[in-house]
C-alpha positions in Angstrom: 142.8 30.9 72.5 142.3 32.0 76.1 143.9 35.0 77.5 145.3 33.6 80.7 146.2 37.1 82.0 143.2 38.4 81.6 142.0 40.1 84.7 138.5 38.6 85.7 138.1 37.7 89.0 137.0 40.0 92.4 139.2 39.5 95.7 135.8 38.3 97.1 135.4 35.9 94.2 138.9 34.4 95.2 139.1 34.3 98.6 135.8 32.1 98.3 137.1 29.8 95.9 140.3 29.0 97.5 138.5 29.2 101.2 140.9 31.7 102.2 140.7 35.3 103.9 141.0 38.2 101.7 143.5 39.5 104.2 146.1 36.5 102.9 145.6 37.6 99.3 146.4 41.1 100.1 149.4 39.8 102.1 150.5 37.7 99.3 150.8 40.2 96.9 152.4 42.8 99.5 154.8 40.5 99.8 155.3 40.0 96.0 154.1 36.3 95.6 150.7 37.2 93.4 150.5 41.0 91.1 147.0 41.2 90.6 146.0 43.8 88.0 144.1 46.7 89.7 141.1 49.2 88.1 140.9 51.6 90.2 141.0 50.7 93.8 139.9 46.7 92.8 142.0 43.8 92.6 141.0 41.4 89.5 142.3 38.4 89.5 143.6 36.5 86.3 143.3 32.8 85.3 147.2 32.9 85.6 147.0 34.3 89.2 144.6 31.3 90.1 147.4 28.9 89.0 149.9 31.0 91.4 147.6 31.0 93.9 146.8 27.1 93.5 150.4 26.6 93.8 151.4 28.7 96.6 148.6 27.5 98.4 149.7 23.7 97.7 153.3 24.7 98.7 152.3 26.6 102.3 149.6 23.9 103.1 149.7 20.9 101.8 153.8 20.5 101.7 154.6 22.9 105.0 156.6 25.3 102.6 156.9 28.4 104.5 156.4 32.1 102.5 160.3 32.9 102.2 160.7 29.5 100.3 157.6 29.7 98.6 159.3 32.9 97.1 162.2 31.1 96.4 160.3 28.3 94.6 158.1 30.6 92.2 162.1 32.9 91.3 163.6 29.4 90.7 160.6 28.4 88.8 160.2 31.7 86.8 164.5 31.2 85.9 163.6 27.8 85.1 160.9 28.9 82.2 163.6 31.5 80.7 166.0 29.2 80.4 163.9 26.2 79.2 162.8 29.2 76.9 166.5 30.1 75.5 167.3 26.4 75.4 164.6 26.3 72.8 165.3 29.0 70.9 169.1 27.2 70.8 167.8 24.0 70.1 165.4 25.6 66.8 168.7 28.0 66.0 171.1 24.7 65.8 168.2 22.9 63.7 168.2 25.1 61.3 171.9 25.6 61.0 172.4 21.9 60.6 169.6 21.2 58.4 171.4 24.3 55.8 174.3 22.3 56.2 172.8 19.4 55.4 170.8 20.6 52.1 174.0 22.0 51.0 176.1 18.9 51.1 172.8 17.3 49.5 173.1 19.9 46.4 177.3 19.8 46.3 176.6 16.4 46.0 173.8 16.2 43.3 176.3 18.7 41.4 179.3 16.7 41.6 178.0 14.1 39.9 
């Protein structure tokens, strides 16, 4: 399985394969919208922070999002996940509730008899 977080990639390395200055990386994460991982004084990039990036850069670009509302897009998005997340766990909790009750009307059942 791939380690999506896994820091790998140089600023340099970014900025030329999103065609971007390094400057707007920096800015982006000054302004919270990418956390690359530093060692030492260098940014490394993950495979998870080249999906952010993709995205922001689809947002501001391609769709005319502005930063503040790309901001607002990745919270919403990141509250969307958790609760999508907790729904699950619900979902998987109520499952096995309801398949217990079922297996023990199945055994009251086969006992009755």
């Amino acid at each position: 399985m791939e380690d999506k977080k896994r820091p790998l990639f140089m600023i340099s390395v970014v900025s030329e394969m999103f065609h971007i200055h390094p400057q707007t990386l920096r800015l982006y994460e000054r302004e919270g919208l990418i956390c690359p991982k530093r060692v030492g004084r260098a940014r490394l990039y993950s495979q998870e922070d080249l999906e952010r990036l993709r995205m922001i850069l689809r947002l501001t670009k391609e769709l005319g999002v502005n930063r503040a509302g790309v901001d607002i897009i990745i919270r919403m998005r990141r509250r969307l996940e958790v609760l999508h997340r907790e729904m699950e766990d619900m979902m998987a909790h109520l499952e096995r509730d309801l398949r217990k009750e079922f297996e023990e009307r199945i055994r009251r059942f086969f006992e009755e008899e």
